[in-house]
C-alpha positions in Angstrom: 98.8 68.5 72.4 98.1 71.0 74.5 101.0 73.5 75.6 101.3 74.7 79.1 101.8 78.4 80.2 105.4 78.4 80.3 106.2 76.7 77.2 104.4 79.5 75.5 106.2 82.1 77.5 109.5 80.5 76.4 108.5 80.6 72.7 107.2 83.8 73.0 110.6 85.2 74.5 112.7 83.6 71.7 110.2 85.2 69.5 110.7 88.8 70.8 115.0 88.1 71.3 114.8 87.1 68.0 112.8 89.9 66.6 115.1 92.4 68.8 118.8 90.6 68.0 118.6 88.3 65.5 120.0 85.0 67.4 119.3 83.6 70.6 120.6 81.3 72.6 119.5 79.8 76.3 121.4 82.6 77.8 119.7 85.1 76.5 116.6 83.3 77.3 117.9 83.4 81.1 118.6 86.8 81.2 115.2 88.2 79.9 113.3 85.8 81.7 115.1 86.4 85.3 115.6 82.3 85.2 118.7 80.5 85.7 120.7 78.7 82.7 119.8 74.9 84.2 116.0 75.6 84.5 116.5 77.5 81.1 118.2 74.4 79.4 115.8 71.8 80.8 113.0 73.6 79.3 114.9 74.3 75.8 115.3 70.3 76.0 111.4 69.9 76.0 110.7 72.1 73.5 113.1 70.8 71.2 111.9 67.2 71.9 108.3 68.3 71.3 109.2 69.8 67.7 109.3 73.2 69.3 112.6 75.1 68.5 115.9 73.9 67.0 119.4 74.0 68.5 122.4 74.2 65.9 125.9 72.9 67.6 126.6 76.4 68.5 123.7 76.5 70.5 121.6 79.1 69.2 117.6 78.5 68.7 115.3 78.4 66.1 111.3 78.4 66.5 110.3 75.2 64.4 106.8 76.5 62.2 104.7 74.9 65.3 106.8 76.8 67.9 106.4 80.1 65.8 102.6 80.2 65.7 102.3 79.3 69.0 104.8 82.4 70.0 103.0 84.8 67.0 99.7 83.8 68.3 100.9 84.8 72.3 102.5 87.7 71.5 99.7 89.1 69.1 97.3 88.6 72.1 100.3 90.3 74.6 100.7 93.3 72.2 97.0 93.7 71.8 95.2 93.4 75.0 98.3 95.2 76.6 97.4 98.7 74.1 93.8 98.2 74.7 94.2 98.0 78.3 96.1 100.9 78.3 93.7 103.1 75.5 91.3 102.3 78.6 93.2 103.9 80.9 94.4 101.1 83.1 98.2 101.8 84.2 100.6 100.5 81.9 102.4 97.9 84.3 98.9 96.5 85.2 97.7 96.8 81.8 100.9 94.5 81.0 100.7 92.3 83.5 97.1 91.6 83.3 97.7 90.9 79.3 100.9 88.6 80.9 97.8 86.3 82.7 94.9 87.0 80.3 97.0 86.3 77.2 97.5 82.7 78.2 94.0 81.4 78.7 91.5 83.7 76.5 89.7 81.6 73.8 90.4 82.3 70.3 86.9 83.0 70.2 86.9 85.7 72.9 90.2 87.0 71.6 88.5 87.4 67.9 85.5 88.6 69.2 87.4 91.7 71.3 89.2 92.4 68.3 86.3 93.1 66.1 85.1 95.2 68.5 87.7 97.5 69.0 88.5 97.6 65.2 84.3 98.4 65.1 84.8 100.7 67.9 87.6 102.9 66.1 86.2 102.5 62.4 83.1 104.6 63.8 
């Protein structure tokens, strides 16, 4: 199945809330994200139905394995074309933004391929 845009950028927020305060809930999700609770909660609904994320009766989230490699997999690209952007001197809110938009539709093979040659570029 293939994932769409958002859906990634939800499980890569619960990813990074997680990371930064241990337990998320949709809230928190809302309030990082700029979205309100409703559009927040439909969305939690899809990924939970899709095998995404978890929701205990207190209502905080858990990335299922499937969620978490999709979310690992964005953010890695985020964190890394975001620092390479910069390195190159682009502006660091462009450099963030573009990684943002770039992040979501770069090939694995284009993504692998960019990395080896940075990590060539700074082993010599």
């Amino acid at each position: 199945m293939k994932i769409r845009e958002s859906a990634e950028d939800y499980l890569e927020t619960i990813l990074i809330l997680k990371n930064r305060n241990g337990d998320v809930r949709s809230i928190d999700i809302a309030t990082e994200l700029g979205f309100s609770k409703p559009s927040v909660s439909i969305a939690m609904k899809n990924l939970r139905e899709h095998g995404y994320i978890s929701v205990d009766p207190k209502g905080y989230i858990t990335l299922e394995e499937s969620g978490k490699e999709i979310a690992e997999r964005i953010y890695e690209r985020h964190t890394f074309l975001s620092q390479w952007f910069i390195e190159l001197g682009v502006d660091p809110k462009t450099a963030v933004e573009d990684a943002c938009r770039m992040e979501h539709v770069i090939s694995d093979n284009t993504f692998n391929a960019i990395k080896k040659h940075v990590k060539n570029v700074k082993n010599n």
